[in-house]
Backbone and ligand atoms as CSV (ligand in chain L), in Angstrom:
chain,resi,resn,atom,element,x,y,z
A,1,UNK,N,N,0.847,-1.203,0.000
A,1,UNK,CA,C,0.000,0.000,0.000
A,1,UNK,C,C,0.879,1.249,0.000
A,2,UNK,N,N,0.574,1.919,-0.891
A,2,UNK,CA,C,1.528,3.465,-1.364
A,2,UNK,C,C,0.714,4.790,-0.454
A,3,UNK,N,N,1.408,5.157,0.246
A,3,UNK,CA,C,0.879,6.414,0.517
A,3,UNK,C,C,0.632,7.685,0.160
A,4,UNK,N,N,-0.389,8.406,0.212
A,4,UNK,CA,C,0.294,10.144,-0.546
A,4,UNK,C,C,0.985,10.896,0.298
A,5,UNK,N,N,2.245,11.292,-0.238
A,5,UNK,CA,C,3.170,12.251,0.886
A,5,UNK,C,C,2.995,13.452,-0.011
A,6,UNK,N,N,3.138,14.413,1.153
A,6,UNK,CA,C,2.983,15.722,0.694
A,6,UNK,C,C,4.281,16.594,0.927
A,7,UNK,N,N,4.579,17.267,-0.654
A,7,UNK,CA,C,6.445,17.345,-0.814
A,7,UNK,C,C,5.837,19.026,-0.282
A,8,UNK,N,N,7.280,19.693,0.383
A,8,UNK,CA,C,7.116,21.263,0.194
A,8,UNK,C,C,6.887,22.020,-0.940
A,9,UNK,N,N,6.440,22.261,-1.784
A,9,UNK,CA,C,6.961,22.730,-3.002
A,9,UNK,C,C,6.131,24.278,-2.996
A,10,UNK,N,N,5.949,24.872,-3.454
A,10,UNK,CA,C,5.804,26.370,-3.279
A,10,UNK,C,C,4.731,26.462,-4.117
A,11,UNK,N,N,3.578,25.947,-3.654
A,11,UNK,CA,C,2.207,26.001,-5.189
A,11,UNK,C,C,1.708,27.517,-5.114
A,12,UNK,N,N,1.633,28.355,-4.209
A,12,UNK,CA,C,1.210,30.165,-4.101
A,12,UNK,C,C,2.205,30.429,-5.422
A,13,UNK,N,N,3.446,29.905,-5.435
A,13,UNK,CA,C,4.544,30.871,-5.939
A,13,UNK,C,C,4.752,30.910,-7.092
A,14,UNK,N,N,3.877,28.959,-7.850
A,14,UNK,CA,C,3.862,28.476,-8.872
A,14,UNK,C,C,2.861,28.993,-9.290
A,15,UNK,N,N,2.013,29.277,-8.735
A,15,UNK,CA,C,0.688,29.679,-9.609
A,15,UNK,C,C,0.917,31.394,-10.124
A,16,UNK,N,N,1.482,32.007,-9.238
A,16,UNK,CA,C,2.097,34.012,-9.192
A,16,UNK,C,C,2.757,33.894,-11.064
A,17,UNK,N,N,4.088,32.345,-10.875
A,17,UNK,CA,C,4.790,32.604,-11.839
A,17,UNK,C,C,4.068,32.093,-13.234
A,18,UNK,N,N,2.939,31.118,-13.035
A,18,UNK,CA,C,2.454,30.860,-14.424
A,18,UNK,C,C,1.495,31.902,-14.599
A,19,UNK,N,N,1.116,33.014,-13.882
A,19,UNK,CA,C,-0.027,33.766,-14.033
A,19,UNK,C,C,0.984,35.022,-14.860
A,20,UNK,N,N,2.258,34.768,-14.570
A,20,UNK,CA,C,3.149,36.436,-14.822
A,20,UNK,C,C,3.752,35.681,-16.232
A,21,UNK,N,N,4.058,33.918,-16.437
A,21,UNK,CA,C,4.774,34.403,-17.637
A,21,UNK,C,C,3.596,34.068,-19.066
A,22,UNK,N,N,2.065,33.432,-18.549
A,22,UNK,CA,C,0.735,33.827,-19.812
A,22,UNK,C,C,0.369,34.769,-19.762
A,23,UNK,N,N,0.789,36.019,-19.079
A,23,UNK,CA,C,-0.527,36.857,-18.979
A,23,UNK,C,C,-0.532,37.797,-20.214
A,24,UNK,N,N,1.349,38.142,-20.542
A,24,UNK,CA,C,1.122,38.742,-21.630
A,24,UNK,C,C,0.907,38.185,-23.163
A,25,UNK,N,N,1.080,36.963,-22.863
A,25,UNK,CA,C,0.953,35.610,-24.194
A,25,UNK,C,C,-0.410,35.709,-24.635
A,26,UNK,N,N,-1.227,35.634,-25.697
A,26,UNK,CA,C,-2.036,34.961,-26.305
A,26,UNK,C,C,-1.802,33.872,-26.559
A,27,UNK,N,N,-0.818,33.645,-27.132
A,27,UNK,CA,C,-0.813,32.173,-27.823
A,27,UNK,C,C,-0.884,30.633,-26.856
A,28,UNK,N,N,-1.834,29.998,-27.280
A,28,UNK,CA,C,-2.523,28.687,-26.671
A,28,UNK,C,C,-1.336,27.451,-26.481
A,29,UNK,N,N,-0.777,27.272,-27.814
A,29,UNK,CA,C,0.463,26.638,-27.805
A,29,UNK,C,C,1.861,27.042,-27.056
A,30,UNK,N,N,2.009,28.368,-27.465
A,30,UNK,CA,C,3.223,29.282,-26.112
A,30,UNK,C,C,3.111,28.663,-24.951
A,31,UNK,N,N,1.991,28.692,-24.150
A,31,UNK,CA,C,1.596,28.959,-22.855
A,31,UNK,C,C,1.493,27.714,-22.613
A,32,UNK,N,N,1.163,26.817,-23.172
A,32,UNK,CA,C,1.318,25.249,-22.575
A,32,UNK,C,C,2.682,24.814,-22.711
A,33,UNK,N,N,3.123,25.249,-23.674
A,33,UNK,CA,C,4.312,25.109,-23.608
A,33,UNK,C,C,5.704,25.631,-22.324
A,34,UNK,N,N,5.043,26.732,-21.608
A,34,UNK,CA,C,5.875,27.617,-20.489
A,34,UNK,C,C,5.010,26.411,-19.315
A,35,UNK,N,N,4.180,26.425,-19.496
A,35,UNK,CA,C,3.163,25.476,-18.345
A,35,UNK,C,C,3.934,24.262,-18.340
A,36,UNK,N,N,4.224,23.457,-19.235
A,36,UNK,CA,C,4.663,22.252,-18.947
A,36,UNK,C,C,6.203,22.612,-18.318
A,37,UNK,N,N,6.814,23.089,-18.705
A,37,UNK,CA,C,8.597,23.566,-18.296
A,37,UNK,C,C,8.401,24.113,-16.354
A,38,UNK,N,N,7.683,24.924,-16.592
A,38,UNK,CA,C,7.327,25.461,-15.494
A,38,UNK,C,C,6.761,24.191,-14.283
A,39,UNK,N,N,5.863,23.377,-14.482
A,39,UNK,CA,C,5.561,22.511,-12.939
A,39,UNK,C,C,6.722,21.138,-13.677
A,40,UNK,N,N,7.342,21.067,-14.544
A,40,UNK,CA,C,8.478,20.115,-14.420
A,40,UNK,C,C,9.606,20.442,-13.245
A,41,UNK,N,N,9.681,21.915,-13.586
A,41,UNK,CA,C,10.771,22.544,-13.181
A,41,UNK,C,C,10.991,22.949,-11.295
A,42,UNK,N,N,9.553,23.504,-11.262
A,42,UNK,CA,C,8.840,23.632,-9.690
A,42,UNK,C,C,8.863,22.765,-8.999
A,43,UNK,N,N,8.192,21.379,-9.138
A,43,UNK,CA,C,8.112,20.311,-8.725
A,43,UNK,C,C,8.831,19.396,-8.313
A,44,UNK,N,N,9.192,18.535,-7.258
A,44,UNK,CA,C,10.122,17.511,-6.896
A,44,UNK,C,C,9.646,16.296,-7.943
A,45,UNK,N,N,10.245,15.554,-8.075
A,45,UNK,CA,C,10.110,13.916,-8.246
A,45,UNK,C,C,9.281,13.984,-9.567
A,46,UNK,N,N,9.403,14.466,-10.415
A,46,UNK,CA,C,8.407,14.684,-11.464
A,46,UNK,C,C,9.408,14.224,-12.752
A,47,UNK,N,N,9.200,12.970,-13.655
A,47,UNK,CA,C,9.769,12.814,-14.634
A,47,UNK,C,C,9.056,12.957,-16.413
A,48,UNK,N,N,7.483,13.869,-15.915
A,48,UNK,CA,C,6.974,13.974,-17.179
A,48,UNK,C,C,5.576,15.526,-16.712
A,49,UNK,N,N,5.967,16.197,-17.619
A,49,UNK,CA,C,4.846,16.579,-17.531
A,49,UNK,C,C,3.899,17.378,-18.586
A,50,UNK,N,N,2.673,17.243,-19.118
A,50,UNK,CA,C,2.812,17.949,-20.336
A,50,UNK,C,C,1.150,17.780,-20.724
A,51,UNK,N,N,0.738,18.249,-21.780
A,51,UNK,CA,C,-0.537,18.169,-22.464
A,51,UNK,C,C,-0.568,17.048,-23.604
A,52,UNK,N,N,-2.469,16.365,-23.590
A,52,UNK,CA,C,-2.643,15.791,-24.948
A,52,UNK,C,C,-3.937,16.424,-25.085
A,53,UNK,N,N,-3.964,16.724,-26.369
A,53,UNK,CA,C,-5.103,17.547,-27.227
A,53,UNK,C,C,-6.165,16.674,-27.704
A,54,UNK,N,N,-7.641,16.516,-27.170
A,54,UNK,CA,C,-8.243,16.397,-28.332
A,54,UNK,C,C,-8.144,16.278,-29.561
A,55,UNK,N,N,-8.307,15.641,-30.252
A,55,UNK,CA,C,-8.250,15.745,-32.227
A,55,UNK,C,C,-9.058,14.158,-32.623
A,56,UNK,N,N,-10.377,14.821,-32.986
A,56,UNK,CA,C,-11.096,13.289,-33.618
A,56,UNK,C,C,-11.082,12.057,-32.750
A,57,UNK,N,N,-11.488,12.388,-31.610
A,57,UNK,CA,C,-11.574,11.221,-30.748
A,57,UNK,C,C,-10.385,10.828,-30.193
A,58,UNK,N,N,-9.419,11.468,-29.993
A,58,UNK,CA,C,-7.912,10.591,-30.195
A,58,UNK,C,C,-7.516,11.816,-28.888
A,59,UNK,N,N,-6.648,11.838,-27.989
A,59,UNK,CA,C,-5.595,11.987,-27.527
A,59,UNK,C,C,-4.377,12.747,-28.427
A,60,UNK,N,N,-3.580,13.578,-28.695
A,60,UNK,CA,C,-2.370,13.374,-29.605
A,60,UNK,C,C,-1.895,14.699,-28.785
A,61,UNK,N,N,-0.959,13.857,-28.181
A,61,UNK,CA,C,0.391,14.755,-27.516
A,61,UNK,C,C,0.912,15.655,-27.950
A,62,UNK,N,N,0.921,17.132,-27.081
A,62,UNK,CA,C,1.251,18.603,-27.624
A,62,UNK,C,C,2.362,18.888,-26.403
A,63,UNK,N,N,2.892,20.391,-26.081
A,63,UNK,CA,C,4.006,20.425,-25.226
A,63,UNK,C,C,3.821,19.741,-23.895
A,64,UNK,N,N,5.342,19.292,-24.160
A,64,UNK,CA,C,5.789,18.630,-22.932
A,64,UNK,C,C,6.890,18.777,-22.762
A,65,UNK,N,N,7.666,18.260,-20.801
A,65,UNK,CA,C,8.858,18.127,-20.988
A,65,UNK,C,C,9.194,16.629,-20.375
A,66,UNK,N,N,9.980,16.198,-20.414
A,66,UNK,CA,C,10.429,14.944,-20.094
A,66,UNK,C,C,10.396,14.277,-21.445
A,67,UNK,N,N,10.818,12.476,-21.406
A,67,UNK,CA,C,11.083,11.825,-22.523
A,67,UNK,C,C,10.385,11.557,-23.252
A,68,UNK,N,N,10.235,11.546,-24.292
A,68,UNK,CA,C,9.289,11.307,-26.027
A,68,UNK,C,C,8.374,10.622,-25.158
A,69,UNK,N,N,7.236,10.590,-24.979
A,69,UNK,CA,C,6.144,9.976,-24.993
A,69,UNK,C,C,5.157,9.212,-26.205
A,70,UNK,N,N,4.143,8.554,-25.497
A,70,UNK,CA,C,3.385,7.955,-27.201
A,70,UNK,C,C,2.159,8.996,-27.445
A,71,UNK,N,N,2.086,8.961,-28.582
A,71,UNK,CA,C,1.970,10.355,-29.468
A,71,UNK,C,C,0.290,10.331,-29.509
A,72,UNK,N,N,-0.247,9.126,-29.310
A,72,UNK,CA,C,-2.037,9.464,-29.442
A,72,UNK,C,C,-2.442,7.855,-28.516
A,73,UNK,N,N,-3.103,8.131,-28.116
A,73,UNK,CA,C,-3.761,7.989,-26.853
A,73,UNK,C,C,-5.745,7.612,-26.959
A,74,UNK,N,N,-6.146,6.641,-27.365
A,74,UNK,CA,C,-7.323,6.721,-27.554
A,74,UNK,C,C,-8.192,6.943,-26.113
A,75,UNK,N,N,-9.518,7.322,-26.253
A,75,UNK,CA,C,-10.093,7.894,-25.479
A,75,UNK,C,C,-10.940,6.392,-24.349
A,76,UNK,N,N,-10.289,5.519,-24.636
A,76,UNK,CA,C,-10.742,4.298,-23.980
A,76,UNK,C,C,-9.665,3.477,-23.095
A,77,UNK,N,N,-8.409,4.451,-23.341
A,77,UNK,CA,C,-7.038,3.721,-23.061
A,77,UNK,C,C,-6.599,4.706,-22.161
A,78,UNK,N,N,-5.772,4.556,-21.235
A,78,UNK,CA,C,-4.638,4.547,-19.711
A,78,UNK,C,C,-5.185,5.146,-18.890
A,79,UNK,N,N,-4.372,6.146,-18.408
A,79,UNK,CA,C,-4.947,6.990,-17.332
A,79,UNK,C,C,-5.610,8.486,-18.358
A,80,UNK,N,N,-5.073,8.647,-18.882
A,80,UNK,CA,C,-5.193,10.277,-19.600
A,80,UNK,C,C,-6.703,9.890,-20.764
A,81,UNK,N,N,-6.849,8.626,-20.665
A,81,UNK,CA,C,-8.427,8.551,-21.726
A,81,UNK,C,C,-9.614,8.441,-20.358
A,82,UNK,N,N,-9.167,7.683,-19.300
A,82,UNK,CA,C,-10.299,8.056,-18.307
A,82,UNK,C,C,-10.354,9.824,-17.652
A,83,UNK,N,N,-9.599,10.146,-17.773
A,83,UNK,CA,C,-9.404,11.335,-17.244
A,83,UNK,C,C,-10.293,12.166,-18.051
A,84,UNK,N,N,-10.150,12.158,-20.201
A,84,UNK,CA,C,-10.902,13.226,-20.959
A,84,UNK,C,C,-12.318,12.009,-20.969
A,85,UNK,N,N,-12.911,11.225,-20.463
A,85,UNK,CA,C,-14.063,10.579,-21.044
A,85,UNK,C,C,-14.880,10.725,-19.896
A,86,UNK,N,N,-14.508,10.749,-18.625
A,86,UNK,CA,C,-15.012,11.064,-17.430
A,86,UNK,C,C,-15.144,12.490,-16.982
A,87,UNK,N,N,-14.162,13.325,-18.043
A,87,UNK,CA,C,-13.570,14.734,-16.935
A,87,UNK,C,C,-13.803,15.084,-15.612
A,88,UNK,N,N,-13.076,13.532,-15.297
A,88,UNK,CA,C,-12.711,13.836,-13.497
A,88,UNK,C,C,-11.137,13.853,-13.615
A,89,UNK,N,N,-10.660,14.404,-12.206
A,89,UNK,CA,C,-9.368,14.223,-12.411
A,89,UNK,C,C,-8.961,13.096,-11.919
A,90,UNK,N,N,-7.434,12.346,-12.358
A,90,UNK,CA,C,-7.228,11.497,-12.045
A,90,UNK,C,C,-6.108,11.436,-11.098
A,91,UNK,N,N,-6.148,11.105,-9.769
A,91,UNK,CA,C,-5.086,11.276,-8.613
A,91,UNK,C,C,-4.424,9.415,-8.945
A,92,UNK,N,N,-3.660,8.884,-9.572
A,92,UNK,CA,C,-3.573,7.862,-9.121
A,92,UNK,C,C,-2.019,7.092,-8.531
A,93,UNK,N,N,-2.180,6.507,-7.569
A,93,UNK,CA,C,-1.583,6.524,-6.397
A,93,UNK,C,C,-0.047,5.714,-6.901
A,94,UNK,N,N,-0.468,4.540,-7.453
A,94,UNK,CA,C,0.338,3.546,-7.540
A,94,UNK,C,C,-0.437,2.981,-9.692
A,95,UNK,N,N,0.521,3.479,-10.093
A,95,UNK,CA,C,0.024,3.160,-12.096
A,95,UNK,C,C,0.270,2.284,-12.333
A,96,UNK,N,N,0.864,1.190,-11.994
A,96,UNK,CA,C,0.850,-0.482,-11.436
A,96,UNK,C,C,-0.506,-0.796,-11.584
A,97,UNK,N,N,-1.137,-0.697,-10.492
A,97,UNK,CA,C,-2.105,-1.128,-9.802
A,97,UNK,C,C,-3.337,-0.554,-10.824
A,98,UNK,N,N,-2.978,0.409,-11.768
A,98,UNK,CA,C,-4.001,1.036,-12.520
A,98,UNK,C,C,-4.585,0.000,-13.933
A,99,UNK,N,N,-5.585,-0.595,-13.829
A,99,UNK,CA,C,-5.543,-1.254,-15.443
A,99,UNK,C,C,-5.808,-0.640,-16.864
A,100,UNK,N,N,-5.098,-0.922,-17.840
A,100,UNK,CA,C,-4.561,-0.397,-18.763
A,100,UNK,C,C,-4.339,0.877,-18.461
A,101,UNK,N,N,-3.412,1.310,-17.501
A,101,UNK,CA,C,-2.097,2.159,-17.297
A,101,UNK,C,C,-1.448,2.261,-18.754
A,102,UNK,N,N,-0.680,3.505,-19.687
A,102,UNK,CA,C,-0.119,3.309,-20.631
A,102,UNK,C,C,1.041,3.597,-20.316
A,103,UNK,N,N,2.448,2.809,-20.390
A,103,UNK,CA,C,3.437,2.865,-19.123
A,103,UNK,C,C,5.022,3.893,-20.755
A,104,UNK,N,N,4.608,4.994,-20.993
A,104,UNK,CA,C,5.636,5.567,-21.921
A,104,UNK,C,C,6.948,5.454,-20.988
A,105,UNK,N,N,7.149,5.815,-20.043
A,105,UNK,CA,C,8.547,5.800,-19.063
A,105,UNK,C,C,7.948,5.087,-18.018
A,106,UNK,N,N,9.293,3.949,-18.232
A,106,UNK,CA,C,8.598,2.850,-17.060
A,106,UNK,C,C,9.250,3.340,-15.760
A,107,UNK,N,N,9.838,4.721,-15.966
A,107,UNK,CA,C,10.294,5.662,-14.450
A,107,UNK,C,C,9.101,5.627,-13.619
A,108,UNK,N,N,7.945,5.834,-14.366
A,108,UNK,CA,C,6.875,6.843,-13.638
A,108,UNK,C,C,6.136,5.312,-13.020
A,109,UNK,N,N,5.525,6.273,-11.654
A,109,UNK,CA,C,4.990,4.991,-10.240
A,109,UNK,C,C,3.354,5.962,-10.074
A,110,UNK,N,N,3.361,7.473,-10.049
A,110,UNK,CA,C,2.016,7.987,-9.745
A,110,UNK,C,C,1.948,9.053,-10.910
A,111,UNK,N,N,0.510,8.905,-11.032
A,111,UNK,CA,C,0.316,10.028,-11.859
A,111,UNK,C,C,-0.816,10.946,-12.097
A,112,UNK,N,N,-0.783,11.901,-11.752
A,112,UNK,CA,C,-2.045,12.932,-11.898
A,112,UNK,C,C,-2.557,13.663,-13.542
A,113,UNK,N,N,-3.764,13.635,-13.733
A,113,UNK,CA,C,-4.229,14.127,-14.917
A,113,UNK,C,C,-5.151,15.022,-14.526
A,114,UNK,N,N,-5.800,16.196,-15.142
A,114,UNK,CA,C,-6.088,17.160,-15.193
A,114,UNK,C,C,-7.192,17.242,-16.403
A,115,UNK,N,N,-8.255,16.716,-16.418
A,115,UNK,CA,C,-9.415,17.294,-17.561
A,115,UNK,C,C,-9.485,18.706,-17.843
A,116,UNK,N,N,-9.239,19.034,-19.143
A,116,UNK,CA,C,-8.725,20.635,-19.854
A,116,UNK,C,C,-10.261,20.910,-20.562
A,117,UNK,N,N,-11.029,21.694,-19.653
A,117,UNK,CA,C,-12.466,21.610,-20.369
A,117,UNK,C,C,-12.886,23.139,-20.614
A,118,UNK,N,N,-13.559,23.695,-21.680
A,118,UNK,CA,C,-13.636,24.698,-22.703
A,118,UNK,C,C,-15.165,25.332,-22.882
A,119,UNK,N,N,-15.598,26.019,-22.330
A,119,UNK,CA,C,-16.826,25.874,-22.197
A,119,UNK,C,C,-18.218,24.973,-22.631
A,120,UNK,N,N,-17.516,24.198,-21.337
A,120,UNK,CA,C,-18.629,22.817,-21.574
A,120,UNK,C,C,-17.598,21.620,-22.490
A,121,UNK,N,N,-16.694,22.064,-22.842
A,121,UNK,CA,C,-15.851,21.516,-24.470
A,121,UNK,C,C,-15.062,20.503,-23.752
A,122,UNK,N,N,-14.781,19.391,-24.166
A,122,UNK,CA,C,-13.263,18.993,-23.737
A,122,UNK,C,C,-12.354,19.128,-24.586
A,123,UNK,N,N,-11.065,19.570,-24.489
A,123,UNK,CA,C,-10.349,20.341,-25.161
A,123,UNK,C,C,-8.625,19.051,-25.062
A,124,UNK,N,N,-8.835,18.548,-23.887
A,124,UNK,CA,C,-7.639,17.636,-23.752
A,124,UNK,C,C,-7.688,17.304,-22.054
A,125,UNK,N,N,-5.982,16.923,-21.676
A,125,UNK,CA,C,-5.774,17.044,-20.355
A,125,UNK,C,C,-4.796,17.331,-20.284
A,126,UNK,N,N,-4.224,17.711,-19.131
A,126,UNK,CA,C,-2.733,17.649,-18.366
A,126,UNK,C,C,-2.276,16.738,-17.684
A,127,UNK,N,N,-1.064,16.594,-17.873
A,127,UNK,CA,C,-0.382,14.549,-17.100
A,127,UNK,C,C,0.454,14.846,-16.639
A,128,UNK,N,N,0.670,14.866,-15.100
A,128,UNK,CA,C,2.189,15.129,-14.889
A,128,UNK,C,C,2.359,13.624,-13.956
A,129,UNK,N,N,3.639,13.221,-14.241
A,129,UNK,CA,C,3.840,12.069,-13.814
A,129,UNK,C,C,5.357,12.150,-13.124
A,130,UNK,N,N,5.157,11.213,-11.938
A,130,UNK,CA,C,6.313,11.047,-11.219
A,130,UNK,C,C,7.135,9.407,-10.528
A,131,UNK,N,N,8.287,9.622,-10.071
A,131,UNK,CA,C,9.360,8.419,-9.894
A,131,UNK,C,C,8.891,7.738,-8.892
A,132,UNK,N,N,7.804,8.523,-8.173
A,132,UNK,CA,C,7.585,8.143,-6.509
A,132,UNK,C,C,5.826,7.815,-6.530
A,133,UNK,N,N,6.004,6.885,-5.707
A,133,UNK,CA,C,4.315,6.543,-5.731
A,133,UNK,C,C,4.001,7.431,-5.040
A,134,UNK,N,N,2.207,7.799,-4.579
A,134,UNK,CA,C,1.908,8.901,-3.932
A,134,UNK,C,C,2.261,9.911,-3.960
A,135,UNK,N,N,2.785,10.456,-5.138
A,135,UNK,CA,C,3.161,11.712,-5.326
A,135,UNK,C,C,2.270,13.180,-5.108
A,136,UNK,N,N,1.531,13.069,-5.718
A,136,UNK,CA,C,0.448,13.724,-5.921
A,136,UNK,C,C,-0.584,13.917,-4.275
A,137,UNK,N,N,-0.623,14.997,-3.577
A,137,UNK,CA,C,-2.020,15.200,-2.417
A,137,UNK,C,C,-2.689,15.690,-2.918
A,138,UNK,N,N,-3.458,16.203,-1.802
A,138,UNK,CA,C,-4.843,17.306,-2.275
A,138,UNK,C,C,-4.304,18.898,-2.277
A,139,UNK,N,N,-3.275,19.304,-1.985
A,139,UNK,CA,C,-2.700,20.907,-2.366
A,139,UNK,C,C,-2.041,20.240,-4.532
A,140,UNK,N,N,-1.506,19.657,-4.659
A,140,UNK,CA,C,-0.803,19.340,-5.836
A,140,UNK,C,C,-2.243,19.339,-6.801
A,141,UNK,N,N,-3.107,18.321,-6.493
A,141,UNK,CA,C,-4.371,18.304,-7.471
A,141,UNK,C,C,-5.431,19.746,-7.409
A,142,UNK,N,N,-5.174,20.707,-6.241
A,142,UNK,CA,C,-6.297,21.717,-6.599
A,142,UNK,C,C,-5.642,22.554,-7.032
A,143,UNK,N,N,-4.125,22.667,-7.015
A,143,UNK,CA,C,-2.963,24.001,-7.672
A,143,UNK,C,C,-2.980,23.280,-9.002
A,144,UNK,N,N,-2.538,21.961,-9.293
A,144,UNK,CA,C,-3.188,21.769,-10.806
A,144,UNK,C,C,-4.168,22.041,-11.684
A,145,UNK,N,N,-5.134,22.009,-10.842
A,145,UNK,CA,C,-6.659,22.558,-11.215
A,145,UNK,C,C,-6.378,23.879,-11.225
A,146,UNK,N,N,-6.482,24.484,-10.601
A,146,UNK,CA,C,-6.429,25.811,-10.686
A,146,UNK,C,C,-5.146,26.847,-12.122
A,147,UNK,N,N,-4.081,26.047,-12.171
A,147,UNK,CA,C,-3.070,26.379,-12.924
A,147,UNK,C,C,-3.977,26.081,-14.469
A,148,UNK,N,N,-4.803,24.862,-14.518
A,148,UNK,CA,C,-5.484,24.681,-15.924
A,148,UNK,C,C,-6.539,25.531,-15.816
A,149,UNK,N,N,-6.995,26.288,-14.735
A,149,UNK,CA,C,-8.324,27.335,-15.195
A,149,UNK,C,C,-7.624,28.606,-15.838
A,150,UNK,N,N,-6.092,28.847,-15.050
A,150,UNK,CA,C,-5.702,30.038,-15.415
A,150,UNK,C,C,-4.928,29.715,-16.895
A,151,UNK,N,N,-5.308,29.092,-17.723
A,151,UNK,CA,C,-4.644,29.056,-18.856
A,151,UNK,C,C,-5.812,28.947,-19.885
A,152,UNK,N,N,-7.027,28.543,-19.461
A,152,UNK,CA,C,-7.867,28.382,-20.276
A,152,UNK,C,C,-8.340,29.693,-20.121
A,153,UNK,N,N,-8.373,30.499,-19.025
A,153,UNK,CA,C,-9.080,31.861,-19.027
A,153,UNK,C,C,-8.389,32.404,-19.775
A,154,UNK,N,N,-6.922,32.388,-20.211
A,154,UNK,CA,C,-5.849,33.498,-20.799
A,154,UNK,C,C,-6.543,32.757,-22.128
A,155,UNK,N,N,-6.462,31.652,-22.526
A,155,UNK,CA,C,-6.876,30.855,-24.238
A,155,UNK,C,C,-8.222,31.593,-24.398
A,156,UNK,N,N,-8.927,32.202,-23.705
A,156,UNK,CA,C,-10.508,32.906,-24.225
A,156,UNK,C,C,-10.267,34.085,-24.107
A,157,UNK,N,N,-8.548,34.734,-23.710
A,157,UNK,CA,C,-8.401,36.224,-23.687
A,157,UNK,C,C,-8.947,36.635,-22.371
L,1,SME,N1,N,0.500,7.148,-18.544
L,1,SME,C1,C,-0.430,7.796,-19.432
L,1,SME,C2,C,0.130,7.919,-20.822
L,1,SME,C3,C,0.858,9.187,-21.087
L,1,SME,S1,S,2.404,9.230,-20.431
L,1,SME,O1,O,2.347,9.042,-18.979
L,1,SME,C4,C,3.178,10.645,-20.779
L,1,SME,C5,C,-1.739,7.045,-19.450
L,1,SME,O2,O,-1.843,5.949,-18.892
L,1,SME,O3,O,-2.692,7.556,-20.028
């Protein structure tokens, strides 16, 4: 049994800096792109973190940082297809234990997803994945949440 530990990490400070470096951005792609670099970078124990887009039913991987990942993702498959088919988020503890888990870096032990939803729309999710089981608490999943409202508010201007 994996526990959730809760790392120090500075989520007030993370959210100040993704709010200061979209605010003057329009661009949708820019800004996910600073978003993913940014909670790679913030974050302890984190070996992936990044967006997959909607497109025709499919999943298909947009910025990220960490190692090449697999590139489309159907909406019936791992953690990141329950995440856009449910748009709940997904806290999960131990990705082992997850069935049909899609295992791109067999580094990663927990992993949180993020439903990216557009008025009313689903638009994709966010995946950040880490080395350590229980990575992820309840400050990590509502500063996630919250970091994907403030990017979708900047994507509607
Ligand atoms: N583990 C994910 C696949 C994406 S990678 O983690 C980057 C899943 O099960 O959906």
């Amino acid at each position: 049994m994996h526990e959730i530990t809760e790392y120090s990490n500075d989520h007030a400070l993370f959210l100040a800096q993704l709010k200061a470096l979209i605010e003057d951005e329009p661009d949708f792609l820019a800004n996910m792109a600073n978003m993913a670099s940014l909670i790679y970078h913030t974050f302890d124990r984190l070996n992936w973190s990044g967006f997959y887009l909607l497109k025709d039913d499919q999943l298909v991987l947009g910025p990220f940082m960490g190692k090449p990942a697999c590139t489309r993702i159907r909406l019936k498959d791992g953690v990141c297809g329950k995440a856009a088919r449910t748009r709940e988020v997904q806290n999960i503890v131990d990705v082992h234990a997850f069935e049909g888990h899609i295992a791109c870096d067999s580094a990663s032990n927990s992993e949180l997803v993020i439903p990216i939803v557009e008025d009313d729309r689903l638009i994709g999710v966010l995946d950040i994945d880490s080395v350590d089981f229980g990575r992820f608490g309840p400050l990590d999943q509502s500063t996630m949440i919250e970091a994907v409202n403030i990017l979708i508010k900047r994507k509607k201007g």
